[in-house]
N, CA, C and O atoms as a Maestro MAE file, in Angstrom:
{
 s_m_m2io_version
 :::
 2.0.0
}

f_m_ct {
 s_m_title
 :::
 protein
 m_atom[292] {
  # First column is atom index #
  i_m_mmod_type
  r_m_x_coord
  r_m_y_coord
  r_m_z_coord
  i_m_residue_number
  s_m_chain_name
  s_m_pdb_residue_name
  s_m_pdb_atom_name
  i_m_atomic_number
  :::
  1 25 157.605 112.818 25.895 1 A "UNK " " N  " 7
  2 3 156.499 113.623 25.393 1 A "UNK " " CA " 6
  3 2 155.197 113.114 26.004 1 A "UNK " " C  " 6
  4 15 155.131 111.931 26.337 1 A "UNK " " O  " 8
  5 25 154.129 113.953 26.177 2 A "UNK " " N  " 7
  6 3 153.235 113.396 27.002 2 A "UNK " " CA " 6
  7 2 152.106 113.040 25.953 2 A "UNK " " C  " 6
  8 15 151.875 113.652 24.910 2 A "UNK " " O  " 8
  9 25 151.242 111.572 26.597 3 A "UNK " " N  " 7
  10 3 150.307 111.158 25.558 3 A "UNK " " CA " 6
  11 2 149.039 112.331 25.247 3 A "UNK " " C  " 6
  12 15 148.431 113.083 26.009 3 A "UNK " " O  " 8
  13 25 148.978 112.161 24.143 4 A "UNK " " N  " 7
  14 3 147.428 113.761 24.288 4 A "UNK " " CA " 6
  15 2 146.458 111.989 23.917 4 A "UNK " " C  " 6
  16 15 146.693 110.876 23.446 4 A "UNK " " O  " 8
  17 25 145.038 112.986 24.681 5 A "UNK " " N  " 7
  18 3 143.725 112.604 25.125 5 A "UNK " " CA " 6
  19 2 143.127 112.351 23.855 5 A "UNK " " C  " 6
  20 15 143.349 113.137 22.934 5 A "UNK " " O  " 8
  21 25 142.383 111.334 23.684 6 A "UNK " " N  " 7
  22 3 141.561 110.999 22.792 6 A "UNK " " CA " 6
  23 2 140.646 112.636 22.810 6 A "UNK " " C  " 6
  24 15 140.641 113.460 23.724 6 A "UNK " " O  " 8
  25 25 140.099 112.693 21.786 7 A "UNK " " N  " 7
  26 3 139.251 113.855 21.076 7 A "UNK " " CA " 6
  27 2 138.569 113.467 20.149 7 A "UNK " " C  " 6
  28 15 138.788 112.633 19.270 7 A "UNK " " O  " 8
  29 25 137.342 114.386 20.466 8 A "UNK " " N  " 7
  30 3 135.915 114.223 19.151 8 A "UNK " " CA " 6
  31 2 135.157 115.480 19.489 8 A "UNK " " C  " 6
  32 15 134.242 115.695 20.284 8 A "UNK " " O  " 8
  33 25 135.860 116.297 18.584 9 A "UNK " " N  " 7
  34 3 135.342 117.546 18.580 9 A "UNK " " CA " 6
  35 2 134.578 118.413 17.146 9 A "UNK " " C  " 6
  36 15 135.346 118.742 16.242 9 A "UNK " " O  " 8
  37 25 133.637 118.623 17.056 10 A "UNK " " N  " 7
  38 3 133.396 119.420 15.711 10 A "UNK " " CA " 6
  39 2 132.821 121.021 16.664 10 A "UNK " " C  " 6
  40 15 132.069 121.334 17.587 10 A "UNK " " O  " 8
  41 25 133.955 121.772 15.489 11 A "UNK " " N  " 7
  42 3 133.223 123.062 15.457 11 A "UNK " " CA " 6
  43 2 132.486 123.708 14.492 11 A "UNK " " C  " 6
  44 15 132.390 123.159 13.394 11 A "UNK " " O  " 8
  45 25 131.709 125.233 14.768 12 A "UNK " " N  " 7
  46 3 130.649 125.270 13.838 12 A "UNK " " CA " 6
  47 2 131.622 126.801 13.774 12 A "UNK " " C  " 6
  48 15 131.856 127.468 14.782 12 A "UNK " " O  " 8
  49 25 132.056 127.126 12.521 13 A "UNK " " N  " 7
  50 3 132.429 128.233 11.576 13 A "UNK " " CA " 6
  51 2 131.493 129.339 11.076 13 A "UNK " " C  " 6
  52 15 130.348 129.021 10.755 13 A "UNK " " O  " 8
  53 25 131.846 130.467 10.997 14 A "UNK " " N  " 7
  54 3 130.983 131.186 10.074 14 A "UNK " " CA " 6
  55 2 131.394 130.861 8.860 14 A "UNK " " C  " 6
  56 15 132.228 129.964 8.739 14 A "UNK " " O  " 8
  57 25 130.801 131.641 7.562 15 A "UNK " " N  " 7
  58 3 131.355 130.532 6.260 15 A "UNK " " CA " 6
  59 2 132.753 131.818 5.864 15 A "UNK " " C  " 6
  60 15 133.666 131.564 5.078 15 A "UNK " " O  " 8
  61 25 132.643 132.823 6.429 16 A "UNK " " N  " 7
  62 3 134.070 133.679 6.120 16 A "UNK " " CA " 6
  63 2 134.812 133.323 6.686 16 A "UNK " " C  " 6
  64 15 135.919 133.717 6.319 16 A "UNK " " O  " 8
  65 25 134.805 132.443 7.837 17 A "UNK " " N  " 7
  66 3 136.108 131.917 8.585 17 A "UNK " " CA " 6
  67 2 136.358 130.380 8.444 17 A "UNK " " C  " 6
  68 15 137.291 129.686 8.848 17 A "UNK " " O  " 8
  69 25 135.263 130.079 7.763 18 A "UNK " " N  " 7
  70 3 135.643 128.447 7.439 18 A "UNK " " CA " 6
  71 2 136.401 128.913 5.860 18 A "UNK " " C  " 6
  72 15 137.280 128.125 5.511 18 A "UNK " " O  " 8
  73 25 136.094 130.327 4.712 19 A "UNK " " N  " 7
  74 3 136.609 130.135 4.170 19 A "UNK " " CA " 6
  75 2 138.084 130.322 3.867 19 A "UNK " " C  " 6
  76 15 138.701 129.729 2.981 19 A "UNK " " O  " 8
  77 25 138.684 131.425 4.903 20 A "UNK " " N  " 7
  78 3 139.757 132.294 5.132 20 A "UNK " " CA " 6
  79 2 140.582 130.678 5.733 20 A "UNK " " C  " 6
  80 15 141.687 130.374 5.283 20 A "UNK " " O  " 8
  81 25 139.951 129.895 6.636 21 A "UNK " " N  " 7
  82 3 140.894 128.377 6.869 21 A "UNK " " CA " 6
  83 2 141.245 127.490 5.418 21 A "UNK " " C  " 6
  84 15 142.257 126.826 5.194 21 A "UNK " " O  " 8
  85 25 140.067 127.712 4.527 22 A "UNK " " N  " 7
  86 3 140.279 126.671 3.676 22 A "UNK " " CA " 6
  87 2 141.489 127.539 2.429 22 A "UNK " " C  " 6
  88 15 142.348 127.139 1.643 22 A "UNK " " O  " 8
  89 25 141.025 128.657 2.766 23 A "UNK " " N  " 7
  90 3 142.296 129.491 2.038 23 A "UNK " " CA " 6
  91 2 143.566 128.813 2.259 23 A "UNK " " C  " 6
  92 15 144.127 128.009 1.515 23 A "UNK " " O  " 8
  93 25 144.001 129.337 3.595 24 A "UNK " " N  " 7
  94 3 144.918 129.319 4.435 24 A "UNK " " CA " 6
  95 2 145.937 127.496 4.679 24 A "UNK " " C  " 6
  96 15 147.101 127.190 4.934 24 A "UNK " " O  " 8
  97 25 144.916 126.896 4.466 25 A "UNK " " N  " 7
  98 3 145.389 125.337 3.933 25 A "UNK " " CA " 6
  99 2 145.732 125.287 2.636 25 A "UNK " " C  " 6
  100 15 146.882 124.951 2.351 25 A "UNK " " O  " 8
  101 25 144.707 125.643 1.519 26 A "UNK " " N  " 7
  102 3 145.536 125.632 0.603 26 A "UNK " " CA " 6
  103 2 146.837 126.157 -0.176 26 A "UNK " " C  " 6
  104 15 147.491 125.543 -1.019 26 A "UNK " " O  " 8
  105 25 147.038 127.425 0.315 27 A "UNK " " N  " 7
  106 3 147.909 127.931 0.458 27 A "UNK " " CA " 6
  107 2 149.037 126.923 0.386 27 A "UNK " " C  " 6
  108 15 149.690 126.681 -0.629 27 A "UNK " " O  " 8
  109 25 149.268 126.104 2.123 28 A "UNK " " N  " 7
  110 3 150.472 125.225 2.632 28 A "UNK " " CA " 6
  111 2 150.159 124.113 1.678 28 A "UNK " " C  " 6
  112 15 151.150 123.919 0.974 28 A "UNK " " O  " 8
  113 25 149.396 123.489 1.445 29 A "UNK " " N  " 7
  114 3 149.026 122.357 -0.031 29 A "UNK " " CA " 6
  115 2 150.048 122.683 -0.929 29 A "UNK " " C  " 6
  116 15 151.096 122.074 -1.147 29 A "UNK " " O  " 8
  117 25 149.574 123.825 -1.476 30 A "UNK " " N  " 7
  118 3 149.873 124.188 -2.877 30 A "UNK " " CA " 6
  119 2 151.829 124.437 -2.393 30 A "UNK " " C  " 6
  120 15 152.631 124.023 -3.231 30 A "UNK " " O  " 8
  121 25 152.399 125.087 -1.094 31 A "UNK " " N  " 7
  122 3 153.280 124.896 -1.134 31 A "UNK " " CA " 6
  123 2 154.176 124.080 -0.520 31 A "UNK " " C  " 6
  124 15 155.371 124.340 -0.664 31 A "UNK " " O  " 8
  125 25 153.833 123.108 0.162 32 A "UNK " " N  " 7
  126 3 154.357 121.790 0.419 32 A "UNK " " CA " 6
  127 2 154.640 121.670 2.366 32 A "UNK " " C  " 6
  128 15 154.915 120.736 3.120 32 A "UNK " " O  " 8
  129 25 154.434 122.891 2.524 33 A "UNK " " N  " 7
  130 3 154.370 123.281 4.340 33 A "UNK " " CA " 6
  131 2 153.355 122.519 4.834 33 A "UNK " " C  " 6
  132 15 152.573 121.862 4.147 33 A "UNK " " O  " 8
  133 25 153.362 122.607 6.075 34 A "UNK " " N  " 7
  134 3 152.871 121.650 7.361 34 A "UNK " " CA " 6
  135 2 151.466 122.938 7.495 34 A "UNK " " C  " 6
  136 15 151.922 124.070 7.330 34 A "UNK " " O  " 8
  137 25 150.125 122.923 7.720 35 A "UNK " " N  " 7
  138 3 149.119 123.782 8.207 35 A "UNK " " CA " 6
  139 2 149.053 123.646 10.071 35 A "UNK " " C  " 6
  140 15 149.155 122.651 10.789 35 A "UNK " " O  " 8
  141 25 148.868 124.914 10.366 36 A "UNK " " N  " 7
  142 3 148.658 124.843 12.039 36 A "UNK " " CA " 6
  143 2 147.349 125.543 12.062 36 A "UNK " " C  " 6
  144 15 147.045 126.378 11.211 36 A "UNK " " O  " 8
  145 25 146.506 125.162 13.139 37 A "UNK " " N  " 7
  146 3 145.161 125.626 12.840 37 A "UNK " " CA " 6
  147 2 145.102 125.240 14.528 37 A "UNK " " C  " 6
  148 15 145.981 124.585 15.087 37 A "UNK " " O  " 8
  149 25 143.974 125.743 15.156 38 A "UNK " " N  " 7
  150 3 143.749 125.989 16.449 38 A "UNK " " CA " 6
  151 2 142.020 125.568 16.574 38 A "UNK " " C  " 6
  152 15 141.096 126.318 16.260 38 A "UNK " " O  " 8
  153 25 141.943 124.715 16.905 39 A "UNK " " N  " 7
  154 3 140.297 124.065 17.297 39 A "UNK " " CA " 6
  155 2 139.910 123.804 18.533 39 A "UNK " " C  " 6
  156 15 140.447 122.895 19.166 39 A "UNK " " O  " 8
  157 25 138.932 124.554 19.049 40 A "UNK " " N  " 7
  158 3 138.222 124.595 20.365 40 A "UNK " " CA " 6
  159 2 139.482 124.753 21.508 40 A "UNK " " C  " 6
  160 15 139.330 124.270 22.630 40 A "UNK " " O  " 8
  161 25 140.643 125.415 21.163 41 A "UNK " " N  " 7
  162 3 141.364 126.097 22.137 41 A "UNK " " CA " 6
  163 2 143.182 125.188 21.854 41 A "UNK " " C  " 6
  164 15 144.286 125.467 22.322 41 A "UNK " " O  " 8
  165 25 142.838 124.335 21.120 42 A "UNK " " N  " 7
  166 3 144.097 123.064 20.688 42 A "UNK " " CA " 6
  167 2 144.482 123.508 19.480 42 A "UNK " " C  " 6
  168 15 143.714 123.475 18.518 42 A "UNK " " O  " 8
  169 25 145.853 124.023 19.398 43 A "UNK " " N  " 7
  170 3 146.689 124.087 18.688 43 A "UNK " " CA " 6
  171 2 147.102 122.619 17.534 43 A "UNK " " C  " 6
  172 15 147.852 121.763 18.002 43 A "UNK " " O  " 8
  173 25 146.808 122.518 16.733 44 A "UNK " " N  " 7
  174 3 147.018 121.154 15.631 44 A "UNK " " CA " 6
  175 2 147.779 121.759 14.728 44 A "UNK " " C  " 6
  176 15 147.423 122.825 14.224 44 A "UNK " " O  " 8
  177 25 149.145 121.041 14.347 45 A "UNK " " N  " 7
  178 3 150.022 120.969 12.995 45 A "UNK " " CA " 6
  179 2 149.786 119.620 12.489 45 A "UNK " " C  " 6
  180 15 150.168 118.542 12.943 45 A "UNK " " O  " 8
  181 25 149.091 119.887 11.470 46 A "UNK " " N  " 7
  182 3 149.070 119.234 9.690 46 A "UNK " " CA " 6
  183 2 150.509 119.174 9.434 46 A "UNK " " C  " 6
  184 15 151.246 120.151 9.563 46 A "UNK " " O  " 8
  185 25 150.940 117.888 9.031 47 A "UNK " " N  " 7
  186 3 152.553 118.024 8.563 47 A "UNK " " CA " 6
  187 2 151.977 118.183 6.808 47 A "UNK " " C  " 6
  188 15 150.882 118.014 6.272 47 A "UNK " " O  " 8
  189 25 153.010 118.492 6.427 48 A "UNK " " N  " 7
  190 3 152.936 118.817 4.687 48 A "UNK " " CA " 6
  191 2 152.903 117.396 3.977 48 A "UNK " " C  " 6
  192 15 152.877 117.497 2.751 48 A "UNK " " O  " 8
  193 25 152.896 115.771 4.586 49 A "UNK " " N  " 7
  194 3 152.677 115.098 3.718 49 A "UNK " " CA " 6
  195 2 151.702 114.211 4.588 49 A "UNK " " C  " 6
  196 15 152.000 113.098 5.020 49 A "UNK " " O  " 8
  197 25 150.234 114.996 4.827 50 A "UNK " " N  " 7
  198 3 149.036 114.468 5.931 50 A "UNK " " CA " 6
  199 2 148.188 113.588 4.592 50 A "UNK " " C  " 6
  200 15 148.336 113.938 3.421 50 A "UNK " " O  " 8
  201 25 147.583 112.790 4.871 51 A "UNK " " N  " 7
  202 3 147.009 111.762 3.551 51 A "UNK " " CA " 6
  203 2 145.710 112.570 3.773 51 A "UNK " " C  " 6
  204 15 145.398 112.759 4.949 51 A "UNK " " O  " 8
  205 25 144.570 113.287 2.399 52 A "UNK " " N  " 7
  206 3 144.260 114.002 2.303 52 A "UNK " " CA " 6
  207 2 142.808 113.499 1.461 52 A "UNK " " C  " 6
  208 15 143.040 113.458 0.252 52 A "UNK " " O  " 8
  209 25 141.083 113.028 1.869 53 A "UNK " " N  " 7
  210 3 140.208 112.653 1.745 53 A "UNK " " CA " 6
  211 2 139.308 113.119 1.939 53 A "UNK " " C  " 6
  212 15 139.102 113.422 3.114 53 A "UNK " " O  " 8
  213 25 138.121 113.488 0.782 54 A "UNK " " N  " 7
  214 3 136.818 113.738 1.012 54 A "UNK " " CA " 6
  215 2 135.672 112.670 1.220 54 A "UNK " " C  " 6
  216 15 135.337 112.084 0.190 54 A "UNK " " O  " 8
  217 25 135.265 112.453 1.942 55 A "UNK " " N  " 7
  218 3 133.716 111.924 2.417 55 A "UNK " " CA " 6
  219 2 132.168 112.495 2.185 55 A "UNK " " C  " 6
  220 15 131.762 113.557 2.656 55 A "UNK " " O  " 8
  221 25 131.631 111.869 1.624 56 A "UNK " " N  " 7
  222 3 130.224 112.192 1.160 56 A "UNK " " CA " 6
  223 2 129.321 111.040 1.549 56 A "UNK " " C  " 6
  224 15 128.976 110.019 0.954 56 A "UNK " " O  " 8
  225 25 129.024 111.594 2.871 57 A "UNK " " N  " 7
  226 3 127.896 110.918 3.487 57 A "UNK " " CA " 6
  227 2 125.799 111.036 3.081 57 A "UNK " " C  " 6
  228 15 125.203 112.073 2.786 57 A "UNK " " O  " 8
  229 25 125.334 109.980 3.184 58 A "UNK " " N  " 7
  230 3 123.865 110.512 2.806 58 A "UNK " " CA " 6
  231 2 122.901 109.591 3.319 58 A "UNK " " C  " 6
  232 15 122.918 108.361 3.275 58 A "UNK " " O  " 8
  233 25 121.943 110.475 3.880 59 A "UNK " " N  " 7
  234 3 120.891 109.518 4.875 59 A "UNK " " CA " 6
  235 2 119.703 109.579 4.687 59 A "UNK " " C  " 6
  236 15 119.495 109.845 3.504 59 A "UNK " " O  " 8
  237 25 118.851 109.475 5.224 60 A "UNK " " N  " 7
  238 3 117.146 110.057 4.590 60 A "UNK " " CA " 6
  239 2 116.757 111.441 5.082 60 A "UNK " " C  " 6
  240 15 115.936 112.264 4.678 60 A "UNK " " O  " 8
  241 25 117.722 111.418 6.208 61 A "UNK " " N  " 7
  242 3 117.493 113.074 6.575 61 A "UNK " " CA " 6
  243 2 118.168 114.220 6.231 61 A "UNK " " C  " 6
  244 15 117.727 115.342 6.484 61 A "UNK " " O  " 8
  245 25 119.635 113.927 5.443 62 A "UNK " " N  " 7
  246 3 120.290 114.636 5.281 62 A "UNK " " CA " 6
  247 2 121.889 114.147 4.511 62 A "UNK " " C  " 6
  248 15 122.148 112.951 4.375 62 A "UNK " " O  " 8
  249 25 122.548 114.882 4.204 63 A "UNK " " N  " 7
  250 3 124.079 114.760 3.467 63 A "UNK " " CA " 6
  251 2 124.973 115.327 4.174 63 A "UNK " " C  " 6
  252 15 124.841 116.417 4.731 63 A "UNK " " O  " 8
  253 25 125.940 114.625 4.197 64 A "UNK " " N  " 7
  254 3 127.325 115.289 4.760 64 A "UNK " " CA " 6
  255 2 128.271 115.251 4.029 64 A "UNK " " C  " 6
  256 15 128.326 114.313 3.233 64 A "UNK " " O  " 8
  257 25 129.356 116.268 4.046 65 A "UNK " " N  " 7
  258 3 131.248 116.136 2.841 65 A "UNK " " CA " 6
  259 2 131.812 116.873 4.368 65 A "UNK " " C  " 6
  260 15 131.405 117.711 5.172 65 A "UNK " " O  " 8
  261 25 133.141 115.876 4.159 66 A "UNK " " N  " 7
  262 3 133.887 115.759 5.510 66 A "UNK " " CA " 6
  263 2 135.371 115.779 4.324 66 A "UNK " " C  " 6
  264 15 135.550 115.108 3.308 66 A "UNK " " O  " 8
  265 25 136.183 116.755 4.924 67 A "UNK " " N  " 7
  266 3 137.056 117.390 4.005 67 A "UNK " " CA " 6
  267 2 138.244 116.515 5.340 67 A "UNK " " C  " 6
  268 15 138.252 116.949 6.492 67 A "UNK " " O  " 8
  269 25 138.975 115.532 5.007 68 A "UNK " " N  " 7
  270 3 139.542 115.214 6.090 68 A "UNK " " CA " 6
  271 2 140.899 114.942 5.720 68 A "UNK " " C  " 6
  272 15 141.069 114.445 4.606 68 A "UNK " " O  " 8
  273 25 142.092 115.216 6.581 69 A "UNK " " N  " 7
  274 3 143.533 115.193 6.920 69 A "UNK " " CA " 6
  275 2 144.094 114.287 7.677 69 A "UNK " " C  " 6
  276 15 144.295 114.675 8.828 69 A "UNK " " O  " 8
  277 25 144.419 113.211 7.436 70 A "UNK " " N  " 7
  278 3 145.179 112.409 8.614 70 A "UNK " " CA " 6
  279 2 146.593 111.889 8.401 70 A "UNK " " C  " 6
  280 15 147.058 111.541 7.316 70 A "UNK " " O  " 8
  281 25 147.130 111.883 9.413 71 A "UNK " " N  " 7
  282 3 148.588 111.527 9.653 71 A "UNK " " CA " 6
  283 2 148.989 110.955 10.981 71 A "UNK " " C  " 6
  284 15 148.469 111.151 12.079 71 A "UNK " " O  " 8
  285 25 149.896 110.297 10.699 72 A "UNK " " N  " 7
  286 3 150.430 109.623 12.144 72 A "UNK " " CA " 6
  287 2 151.429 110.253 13.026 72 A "UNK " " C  " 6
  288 15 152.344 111.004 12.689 72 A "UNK " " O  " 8
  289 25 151.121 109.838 14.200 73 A "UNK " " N  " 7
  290 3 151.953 110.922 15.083 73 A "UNK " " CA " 6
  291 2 153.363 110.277 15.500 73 A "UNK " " C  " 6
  292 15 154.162 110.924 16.177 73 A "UNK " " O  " 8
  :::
 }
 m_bond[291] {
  # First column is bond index #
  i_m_from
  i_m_to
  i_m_order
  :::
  1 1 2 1
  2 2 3 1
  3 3 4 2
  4 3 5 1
  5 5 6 1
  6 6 7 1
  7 7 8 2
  8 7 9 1
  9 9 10 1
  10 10 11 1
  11 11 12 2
  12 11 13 1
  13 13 14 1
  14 14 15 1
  15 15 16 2
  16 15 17 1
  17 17 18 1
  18 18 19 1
  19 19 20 2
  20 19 21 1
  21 21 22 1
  22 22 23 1
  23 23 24 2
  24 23 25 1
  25 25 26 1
  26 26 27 1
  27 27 28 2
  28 27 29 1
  29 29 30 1
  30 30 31 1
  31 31 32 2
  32 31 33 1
  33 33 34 1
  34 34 35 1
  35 35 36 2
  36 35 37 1
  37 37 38 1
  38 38 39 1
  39 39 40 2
  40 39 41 1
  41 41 42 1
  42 42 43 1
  43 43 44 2
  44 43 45 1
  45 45 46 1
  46 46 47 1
  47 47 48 2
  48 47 49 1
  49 49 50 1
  50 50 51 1
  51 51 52 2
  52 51 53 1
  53 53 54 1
  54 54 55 1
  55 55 56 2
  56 55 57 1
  57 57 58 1
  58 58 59 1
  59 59 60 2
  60 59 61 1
  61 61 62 1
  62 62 63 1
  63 63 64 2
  64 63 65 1
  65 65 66 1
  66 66 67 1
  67 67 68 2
  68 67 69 1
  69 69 70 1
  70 70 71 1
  71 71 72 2
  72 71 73 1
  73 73 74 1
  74 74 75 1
  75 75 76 2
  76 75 77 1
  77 77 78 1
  78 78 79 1
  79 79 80 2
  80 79 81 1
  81 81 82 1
  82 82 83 1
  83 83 84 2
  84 83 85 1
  85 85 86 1
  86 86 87 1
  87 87 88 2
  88 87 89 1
  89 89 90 1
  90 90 91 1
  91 91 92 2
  92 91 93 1
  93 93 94 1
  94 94 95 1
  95 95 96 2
  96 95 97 1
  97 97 98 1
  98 98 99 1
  99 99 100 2
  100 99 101 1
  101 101 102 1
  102 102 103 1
  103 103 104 2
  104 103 105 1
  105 105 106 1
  106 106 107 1
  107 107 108 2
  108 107 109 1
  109 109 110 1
  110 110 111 1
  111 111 112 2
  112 111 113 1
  113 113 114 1
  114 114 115 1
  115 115 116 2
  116 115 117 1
  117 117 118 1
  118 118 119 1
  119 119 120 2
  120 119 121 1
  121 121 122 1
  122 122 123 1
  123 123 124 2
  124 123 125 1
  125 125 126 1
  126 126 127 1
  127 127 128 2
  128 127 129 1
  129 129 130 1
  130 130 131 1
  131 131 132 2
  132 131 133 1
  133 133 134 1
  134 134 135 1
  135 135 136 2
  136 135 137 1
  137 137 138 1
  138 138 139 1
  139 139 140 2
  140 139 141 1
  141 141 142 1
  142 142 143 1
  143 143 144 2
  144 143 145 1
  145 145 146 1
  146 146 147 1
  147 147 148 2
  148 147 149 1
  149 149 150 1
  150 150 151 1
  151 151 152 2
  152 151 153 1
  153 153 154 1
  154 154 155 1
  155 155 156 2
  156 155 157 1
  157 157 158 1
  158 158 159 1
  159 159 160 2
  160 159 161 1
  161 161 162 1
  162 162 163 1
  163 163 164 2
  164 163 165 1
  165 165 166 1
  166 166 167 1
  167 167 168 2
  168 167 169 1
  169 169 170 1
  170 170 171 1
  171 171 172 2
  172 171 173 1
  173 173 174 1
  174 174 175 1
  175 175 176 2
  176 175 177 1
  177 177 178 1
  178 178 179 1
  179 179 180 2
  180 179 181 1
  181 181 182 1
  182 182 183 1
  183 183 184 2
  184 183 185 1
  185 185 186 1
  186 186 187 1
  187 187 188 2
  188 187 189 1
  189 189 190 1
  190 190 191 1
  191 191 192 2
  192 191 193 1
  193 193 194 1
  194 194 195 1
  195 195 196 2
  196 195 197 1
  197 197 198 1
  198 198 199 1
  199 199 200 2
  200 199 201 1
  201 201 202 1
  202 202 203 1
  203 203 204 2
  204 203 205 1
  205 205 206 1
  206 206 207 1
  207 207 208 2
  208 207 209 1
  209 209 210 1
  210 210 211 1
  211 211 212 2
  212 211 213 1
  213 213 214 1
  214 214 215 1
  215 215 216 2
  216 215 217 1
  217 217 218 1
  218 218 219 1
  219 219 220 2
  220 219 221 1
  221 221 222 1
  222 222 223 1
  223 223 224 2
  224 223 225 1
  225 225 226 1
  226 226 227 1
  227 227 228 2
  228 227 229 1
  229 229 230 1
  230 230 231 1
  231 231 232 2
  232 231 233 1
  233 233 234 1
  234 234 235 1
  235 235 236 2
  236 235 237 1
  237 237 238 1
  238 238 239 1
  239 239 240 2
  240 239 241 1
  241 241 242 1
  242 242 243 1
  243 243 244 2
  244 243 245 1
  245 245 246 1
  246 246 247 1
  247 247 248 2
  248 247 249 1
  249 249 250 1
  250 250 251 1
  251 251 252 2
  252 251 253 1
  253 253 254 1
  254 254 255 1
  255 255 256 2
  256 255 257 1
  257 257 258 1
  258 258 259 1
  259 259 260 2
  260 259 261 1
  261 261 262 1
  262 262 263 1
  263 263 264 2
  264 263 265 1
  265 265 266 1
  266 266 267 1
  267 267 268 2
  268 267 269 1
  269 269 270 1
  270 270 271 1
  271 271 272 2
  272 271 273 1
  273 273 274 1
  274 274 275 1
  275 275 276 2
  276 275 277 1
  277 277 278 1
  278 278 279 1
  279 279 280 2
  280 279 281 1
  281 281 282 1
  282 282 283 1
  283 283 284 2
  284 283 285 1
  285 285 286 1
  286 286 287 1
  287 287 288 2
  288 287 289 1
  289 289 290 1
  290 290 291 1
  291 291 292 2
  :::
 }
}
């Protein structure tokens, strides 16, 4: 299998299509499936048991919540 490339990518959503994704994950959550989702042209499968963390960042200029999925390959 070939190694994939380090990546650091954020994309910017409209909020009907960031919400129709967050649908669409919960959905596979709620039923125990793997999520596949496609970012900046890369196909990504979420397996159904990805360890699953929110982040709430805060600075003097601003706040961030980072809804994040990770798993080992």
């Amino acid at each position: 299998m070939p190694r994939k490339r380090k990546r650091d990518i954020e994309k910017v959503y409209s909020i009907k299509q960031f919400a129709a994704k967050l649908h669409r994950l919960a959905d596979a959550l709620e039923n125990g499936e793997r999520f596949t989702i496609q970012v900046a042209g890369e196909r990504i499968h979420v397996p159904a048991d990805a360890s699953i963390s929110i982040e709430h960042e805060r600075s003097k200029t601003g706040e961030e919540l980072e809804f994040q999925l990770k798993w080992k390959r």
